[in-house]
N, C-alpha and C positions, 0 to 999 in steps of 0.2 A: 195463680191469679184468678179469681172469679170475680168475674163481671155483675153477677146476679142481683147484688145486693143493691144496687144503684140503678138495676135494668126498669125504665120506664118506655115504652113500645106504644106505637099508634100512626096515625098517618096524620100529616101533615097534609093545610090545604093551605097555599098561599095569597094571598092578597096579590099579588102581581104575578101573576100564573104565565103570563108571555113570555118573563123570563127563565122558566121554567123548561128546560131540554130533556124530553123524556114523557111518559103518563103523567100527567097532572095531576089525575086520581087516584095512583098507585106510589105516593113519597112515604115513605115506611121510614120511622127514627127508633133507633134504639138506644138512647139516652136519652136523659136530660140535655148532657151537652150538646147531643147532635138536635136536638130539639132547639136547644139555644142557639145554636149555626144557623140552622137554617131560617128561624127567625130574621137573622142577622144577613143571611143573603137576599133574603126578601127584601127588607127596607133599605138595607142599602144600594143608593147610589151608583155607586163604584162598580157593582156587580151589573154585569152585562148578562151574562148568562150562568146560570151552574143545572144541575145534574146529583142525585144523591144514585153512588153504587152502581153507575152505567158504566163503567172502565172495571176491567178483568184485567191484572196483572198476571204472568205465571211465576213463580216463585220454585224455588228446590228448600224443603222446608230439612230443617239439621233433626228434626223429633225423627223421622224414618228417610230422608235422603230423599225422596219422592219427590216430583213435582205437584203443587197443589195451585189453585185459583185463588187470587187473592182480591176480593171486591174494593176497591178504595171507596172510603166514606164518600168524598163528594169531588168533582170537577167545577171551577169560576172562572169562571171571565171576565179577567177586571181592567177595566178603564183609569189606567192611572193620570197623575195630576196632570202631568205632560201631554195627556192624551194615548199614549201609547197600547197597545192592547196585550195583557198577558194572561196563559192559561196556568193553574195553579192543582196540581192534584192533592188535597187537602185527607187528612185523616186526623178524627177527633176522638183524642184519650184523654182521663186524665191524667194528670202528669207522675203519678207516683208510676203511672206504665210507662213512661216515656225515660225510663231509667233502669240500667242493671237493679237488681233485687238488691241489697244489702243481706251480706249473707249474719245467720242468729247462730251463739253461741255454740248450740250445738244445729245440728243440720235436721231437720224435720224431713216430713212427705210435701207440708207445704210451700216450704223451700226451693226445693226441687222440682216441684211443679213448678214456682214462680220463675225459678232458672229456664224452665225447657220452652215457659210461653213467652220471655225475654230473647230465646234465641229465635224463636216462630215469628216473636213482631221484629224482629233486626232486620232477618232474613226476607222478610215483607217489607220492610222499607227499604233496605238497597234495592231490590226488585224494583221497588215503584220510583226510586230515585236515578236509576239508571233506564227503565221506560220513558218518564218523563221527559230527562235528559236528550232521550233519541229524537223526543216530538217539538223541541226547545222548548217545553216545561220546565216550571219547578215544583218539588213536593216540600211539602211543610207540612208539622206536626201541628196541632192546634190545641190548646189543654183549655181549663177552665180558671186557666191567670191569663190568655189572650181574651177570652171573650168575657171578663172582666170590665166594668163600667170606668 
């Protein structure tokens, strides 16, 4: 899976920067999508507070057994309707990554690759799904059918 082709990079200034936990001068996106997030945390409401890549997961990654760091895209704090206050560790892919590879007729280099970065993001989300869990978070996948109008 390469990212490349779609990679749009730059920093991000907010219009509500208060809500903003972390350098306000230093929100780096490395998509679109994550450009279109954080848009979306900004104006919305709901969002209390969030954070782009200030949480470090550790992970045991299946490509060499190793432990590796795993930045999650973004941290929110959302004020639901009720009032109540929830913390969210969010990661924004689009959704063809958010799926085993479908494996092709025959087996490529490509393939193969796509299998070993499918087992690196699994192995990074139970990580972040069982940290979360420790902090009574939830993590959620976020593609570009949620932030969708």
């Amino acid at each position: 899976m390469t990212y490349g082709k779609e990679s749009l990079r730059g920093r991000f200034i907010p219009k509500k920067a208060s809500k903003y936990v972390g350098d306000v001068k230093n929100i780096i996106y490395r998509s679109s999508l994550e450009l279109k997030f954080m848009h979306w945390c900004d104006r919305n409401d709901a969002i209390i507070q969030w954070n782009s890549e200030e949480v470090v997961v550790p992970y045991r990654s299946p490509k060499d057994d190793l432990f590796h760091r795993y930045y999650v895209d973004f941290v929110i704090k959302v004020k639901t309707a009720s009032g109540e206050e929830k913390v969210h560790l969010v990661e924004v892919k689009p959704s063809r990554y958010t799926v085993p590879p479908k494996p092709p007729k025959t087996r490529t280099k490509s393939f193969l690759s796509e299998v070993v970065q499918w087992g690196v993001n699994s192995a990074k989300w139970d990580a972040a799904r069982i940290f979360a869990k420790s902090k009574g978070w939830n993590f959620i996948l976020i593609t570009e059918k949620d932030l969708s109008p």
